[in-house]
C-alpha positions in Angstrom: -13.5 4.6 -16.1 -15.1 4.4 -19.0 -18.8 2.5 -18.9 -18.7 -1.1 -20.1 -22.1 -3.0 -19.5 -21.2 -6.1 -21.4 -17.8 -6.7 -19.1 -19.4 -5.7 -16.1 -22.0 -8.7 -16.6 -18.9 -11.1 -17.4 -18.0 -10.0 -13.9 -21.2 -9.9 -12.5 -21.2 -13.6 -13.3 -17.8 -14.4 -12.0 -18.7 -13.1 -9.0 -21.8 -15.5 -8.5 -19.5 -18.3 -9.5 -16.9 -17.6 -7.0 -19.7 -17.1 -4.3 -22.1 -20.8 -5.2 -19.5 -22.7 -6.1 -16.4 -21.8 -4.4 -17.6 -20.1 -1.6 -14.7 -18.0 -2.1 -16.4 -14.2 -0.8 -13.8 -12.0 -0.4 -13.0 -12.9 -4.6 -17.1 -12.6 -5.2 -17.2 -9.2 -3.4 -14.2 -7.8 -5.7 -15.7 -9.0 -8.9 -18.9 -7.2 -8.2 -17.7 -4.1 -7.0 -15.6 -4.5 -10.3 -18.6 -5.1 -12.6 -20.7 -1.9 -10.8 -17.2 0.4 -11.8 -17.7 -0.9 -14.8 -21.7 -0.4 -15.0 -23.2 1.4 -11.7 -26.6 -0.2 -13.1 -25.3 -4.1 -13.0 -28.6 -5.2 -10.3 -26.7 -8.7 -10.8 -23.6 -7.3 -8.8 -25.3 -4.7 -6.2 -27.5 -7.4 -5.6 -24.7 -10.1 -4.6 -23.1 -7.1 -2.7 -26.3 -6.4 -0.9 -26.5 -10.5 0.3 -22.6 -10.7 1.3 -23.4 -6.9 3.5 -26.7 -9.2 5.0 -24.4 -12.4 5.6 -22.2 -10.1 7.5 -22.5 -10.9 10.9 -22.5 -8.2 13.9 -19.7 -9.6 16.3 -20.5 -9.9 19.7 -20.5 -7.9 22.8 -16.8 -8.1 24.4 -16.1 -7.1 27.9 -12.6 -5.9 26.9 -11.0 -4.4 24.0 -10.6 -6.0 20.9 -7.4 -5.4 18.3 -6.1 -6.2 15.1 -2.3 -7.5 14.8 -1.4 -6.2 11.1 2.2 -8.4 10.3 4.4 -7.5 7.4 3.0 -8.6 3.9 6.9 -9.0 3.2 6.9 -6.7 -0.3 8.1 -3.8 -1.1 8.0 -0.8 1.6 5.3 1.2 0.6 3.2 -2.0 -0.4 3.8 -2.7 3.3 2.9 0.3 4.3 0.0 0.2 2.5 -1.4 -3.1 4.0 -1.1 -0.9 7.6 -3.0 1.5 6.3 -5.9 -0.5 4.9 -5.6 -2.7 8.3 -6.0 0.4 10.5 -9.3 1.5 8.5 -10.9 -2.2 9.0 -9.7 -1.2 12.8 -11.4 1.5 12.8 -14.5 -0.3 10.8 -14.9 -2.7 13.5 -14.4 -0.9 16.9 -10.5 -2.7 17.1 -6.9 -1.6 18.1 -4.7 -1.5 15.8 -1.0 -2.7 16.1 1.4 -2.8 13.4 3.9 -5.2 13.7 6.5 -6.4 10.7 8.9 -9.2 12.2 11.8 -11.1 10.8 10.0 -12.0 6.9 9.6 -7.4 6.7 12.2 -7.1 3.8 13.5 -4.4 5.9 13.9 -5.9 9.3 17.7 -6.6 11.0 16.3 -8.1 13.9 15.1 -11.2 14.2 12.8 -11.0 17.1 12.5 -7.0 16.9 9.6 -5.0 15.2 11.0 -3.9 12.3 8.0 -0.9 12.0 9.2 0.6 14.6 12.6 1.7 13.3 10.7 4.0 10.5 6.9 5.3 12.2 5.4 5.7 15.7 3.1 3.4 16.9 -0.5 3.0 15.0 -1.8 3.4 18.4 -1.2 3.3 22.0 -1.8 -1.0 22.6 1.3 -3.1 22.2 2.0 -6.6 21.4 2.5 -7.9 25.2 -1.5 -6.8 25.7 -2.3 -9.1 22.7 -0.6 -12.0 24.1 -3.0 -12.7 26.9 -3.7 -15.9 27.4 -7.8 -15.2 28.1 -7.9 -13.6 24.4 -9.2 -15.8 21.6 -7.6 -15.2 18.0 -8.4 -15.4 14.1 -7.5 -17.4 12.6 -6.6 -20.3 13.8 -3.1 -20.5 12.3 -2.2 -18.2 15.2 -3.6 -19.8 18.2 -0.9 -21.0 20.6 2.0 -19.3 18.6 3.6 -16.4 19.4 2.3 -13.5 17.5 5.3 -11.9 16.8 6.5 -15.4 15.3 7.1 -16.2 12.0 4.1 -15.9 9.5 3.1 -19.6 8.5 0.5 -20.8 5.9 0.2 -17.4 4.2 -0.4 -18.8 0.5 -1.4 -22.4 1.6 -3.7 -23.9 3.9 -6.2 -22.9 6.4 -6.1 -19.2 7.6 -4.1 -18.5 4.4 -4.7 -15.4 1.7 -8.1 -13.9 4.2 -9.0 -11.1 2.5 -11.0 -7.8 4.4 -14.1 -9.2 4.3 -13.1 -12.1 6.0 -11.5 -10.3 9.1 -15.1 -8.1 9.3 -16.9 -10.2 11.3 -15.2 -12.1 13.9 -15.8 -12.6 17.3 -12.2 -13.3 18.5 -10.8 -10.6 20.9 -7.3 -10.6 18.5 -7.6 -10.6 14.5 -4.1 -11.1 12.8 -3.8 -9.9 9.3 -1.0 -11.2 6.8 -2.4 -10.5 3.7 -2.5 -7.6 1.5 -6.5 -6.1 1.3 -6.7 -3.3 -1.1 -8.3 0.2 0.8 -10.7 0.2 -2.4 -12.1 -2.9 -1.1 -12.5 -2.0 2.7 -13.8 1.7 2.0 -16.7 0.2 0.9 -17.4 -1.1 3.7 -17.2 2.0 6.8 -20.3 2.8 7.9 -22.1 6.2 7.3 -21.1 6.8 10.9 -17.3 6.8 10.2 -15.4 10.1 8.8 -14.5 8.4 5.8 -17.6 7.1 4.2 -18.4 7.6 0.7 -15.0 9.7 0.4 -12.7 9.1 -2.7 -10.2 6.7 -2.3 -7.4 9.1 -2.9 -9.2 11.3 -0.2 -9.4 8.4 2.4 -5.6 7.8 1.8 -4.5 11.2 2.9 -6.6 11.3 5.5 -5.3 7.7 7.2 -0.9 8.5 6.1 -2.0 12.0 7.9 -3.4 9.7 11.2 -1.2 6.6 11.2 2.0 7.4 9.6 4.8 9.9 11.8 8.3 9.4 10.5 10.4 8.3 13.6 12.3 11.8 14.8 15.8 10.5 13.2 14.4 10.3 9.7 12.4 13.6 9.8 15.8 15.1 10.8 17.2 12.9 7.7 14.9 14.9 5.6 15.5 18.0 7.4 19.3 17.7 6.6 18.9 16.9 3.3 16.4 19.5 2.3 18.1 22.4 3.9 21.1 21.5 2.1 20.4 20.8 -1.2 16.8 22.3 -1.9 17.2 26.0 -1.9 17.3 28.6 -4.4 14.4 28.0 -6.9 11.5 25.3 -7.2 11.7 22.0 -7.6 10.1 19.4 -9.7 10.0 16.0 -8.0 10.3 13.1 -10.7 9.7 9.4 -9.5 11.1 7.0 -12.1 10.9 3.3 -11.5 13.0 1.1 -13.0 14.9 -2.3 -11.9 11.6 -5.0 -11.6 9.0 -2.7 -12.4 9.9 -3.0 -16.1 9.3 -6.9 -15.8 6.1 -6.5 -13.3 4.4 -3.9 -15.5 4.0 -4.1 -19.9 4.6 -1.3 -21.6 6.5 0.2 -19.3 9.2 1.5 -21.3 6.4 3.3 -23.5 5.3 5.1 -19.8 8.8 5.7 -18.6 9.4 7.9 -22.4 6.2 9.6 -21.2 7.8 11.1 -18.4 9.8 13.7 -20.8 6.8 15.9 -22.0 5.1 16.9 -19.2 8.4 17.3 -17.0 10.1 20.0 -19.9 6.5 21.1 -20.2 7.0 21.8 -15.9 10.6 23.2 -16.5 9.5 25.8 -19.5 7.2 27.2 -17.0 9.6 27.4 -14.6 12.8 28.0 -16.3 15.2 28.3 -13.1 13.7 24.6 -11.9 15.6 21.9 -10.9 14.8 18.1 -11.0 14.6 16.0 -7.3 14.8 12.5 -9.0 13.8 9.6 -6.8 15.0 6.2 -8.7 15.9 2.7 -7.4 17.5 2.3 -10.8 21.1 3.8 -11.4 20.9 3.1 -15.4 17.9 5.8 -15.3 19.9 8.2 -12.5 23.0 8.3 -15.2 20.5 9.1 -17.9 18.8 11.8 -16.6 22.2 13.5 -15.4 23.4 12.9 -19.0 20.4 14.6 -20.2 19.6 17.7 -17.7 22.6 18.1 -16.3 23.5 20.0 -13.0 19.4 20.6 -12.6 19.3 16.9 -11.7 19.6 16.3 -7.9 19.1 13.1 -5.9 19.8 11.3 -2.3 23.2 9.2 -2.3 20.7 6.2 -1.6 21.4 2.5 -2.9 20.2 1.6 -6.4 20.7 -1.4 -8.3 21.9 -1.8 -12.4 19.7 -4.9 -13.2 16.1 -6.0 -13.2 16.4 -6.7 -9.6 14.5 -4.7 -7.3 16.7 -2.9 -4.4 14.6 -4.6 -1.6 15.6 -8.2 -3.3 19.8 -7.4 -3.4 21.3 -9.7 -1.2 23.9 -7.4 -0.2 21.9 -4.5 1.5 21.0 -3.0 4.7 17.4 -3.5 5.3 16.9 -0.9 7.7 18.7 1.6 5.8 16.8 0.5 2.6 13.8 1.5 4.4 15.0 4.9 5.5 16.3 5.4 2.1 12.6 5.1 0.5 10.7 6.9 3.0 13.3 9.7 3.2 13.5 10.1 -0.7 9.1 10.1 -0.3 9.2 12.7 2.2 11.3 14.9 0.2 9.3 15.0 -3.0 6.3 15.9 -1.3 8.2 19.2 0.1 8.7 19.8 -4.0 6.8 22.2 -5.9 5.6 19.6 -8.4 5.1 16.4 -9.1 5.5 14.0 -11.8 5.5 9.8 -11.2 4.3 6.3 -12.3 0.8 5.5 -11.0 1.5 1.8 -10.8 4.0 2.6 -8.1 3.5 2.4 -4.6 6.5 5.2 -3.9 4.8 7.7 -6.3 1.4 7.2 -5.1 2.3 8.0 -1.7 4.0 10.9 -2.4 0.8 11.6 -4.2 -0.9 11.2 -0.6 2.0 12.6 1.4 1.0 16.2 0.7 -2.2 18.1 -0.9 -1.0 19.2 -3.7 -2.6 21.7 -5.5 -4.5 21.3 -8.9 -1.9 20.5 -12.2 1.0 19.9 -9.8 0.9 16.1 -9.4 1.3 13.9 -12.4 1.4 10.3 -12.4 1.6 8.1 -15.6 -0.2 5.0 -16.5 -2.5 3.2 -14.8 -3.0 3.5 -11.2 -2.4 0.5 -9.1 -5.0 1.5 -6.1 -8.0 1.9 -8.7 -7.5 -1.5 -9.6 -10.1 -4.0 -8.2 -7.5 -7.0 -8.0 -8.7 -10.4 -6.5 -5.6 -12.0 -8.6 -3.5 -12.5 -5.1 -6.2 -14.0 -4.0 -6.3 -17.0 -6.5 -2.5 -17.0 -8.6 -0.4 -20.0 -7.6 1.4 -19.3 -4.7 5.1 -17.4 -5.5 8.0 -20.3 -5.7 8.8 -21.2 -2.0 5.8 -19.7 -0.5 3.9 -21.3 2.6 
């Protein structure tokens, strides 16, 4: 990122307003790290960092263990996956059990009362929801206390215990710390000590490393990809190509301008490798008929379900949302057994294929700007969506 010392002060100061006068920290700490990204020099920001680090209190000593209940953030599935992920570091960060849990509001849960994680990875770790659930146990936040923690998520948007960022989960004393809103990794990195593996790594680094710990396809999928792969990916290399379409082109501007981008580095991939075919991943069947119109048999993709309107797959009424699930993670596992790689950086999907495999230098591609470099407090303080609690 290029160096901007005039914005980084504009943030600088933001971040001193939203600490004073709105005591709002968790917005304060993502302005400053902001402003230093922007100007490593800012002493305005590293010093408001430096006071939030001092105002960070070191939690008790606990005769037992303490854990962290992660709940669906009810978005799309790798933006669900992805608040795991960044839950399991702040885990790891402050000596707590993991467990991953998305109930009834997971877009891609067909049970009620079930744990709708479960039916794609493993466990995050050996503890389970029962051991959470003891009555001696004292939770955070409040919202949670004498409810069952596999019940429905209230007061996410609204109200007290609502939109708690990382750094408000850092420093609690409670044996049980529920998380139901999205952190970004780039702002809990920050915040492992020099003790912990991942400290001072690059963010893209740290994600490999935690979807190589945390995330293990359930056996039937792997098979899934197994299937699929032995059948339909011999006989030459393949570039994987990750084009999202449906609401992306409403969620992100100038899309359109990124998706025509795709075309020169991809024939740029299949000159070099003239007997290459094209793996295309797509929720969007308008842009699966193009690219068959346009490269023909070389185009190969899963049967999976795709929508022919601005409305994302994971918001169709009529839909499996199991199978929806499987049909994302399965299309994800496949590219990263591709030889390249070419997607949209404002995508969860293509950046966890990104993370799904080390792929070697020149080989992964993605487009645009990327959605986990960005220091985004805006959840944090937009109205809340229409319906929201």
């Amino acid at each position: 990122m290029a160096s901007d010392p005039q914005q980084a002060a504009e943030y600088a100061e933001a971040a001193e307003d939203f600490l004073r006068q709105f005591r709002r920290r968790d917005v304060a700490e993502l302005h400053a790290r902001k402003a230093l990204s922007l100007d490593p020099d800012n002493a305005r920001a590293r010093a408001l960092l430096a006071e939030l680090a001092r105002g960070l209190k070191r939690p008790g000593a606990l005769a037992g263990p303490r854990y962290l209940l992660v709940r669906e953030w009810s978005h799309g599935f790798w933006s669900d996956v992805d608040h795991v992920l960044g839950m399991c570091l702040l885990a790891e960060i402050t000596g707590r059990t993991p467990v991953a849990w998305w109930g009834a509001q997971s877009r891609f849960s067909a049970d009620a009362s079930g744990n709708a994680w479960a039916r794609f990875f493993a466990p995050v770790s050996g503890a389970g929801l029962s051991e959470l659930e003891a009555p001696a146990l004292r939770r955070f936040p409040a919202k949670w206390r004498d409810r069952p923690l596999s019940g429905p998520i209230r007061q996410r948007w609204t109200g007290d215990g609502s939109r708690l960022a990382s750094i408000e989960l850092l420093d609690r004393d409670e044996e049980v710390v529920v998380s139901d809103f999205h952190s970004n990794l780039n702002a809990i990195l920050p915040w492992a000590p020099d003790s912990h593996p991942l400290a001072g790594a690059p963010l893209g680094e740290a994600y490999r490393a935690l979807a190589r710990k945390y995330l293990r396809p359930r056996p039937e999928i792997a098979a899934e990809v197994e299937r699929y792969a032995s059948g339909h990916f011999g006989g030459g290399p393949l570039v994987a190509v990750h084009v999202r379409g449906t609401d992306k082109v409403e969620e992100v501007s100038g899309l359109e301008a990124t998706l025509r981008a795709y075309f020169e580095p991809l024939e740029a991939k299949l000159r070099a490798r003239p007997g290459a075919r094209i793996f295309l991943l797509t929720d969007d069947e308008r842009v699966r008929a193009y690219y068959a119109g346009r490269y023909g048999a070389r185009v190969i993709a899963t049967p999976c379900t795709r929508a022919a309107s601005n409305i994302g797959v994971h918001y169709l009424a009529q839909r499996d949302p199991v199978r929806t699930g499987v049909e994302v993670m399965v299309d994800a596992y496949l590219a990263a057994r591709c030889d390249e790689f070419i997607g949209l950086a404002y995508s969860n999907v293509s950046l966890y294929v990104s993370y799904l495999k080390d792929w070697p230098a020149g080989s992964c591609v993605l487009l645009g700007d990327n959605a986990h470099d960005v220091w985004n407090a805006v959840p944090l303080v937009m109205d809340p969506p229409p319906g929201a609690d």
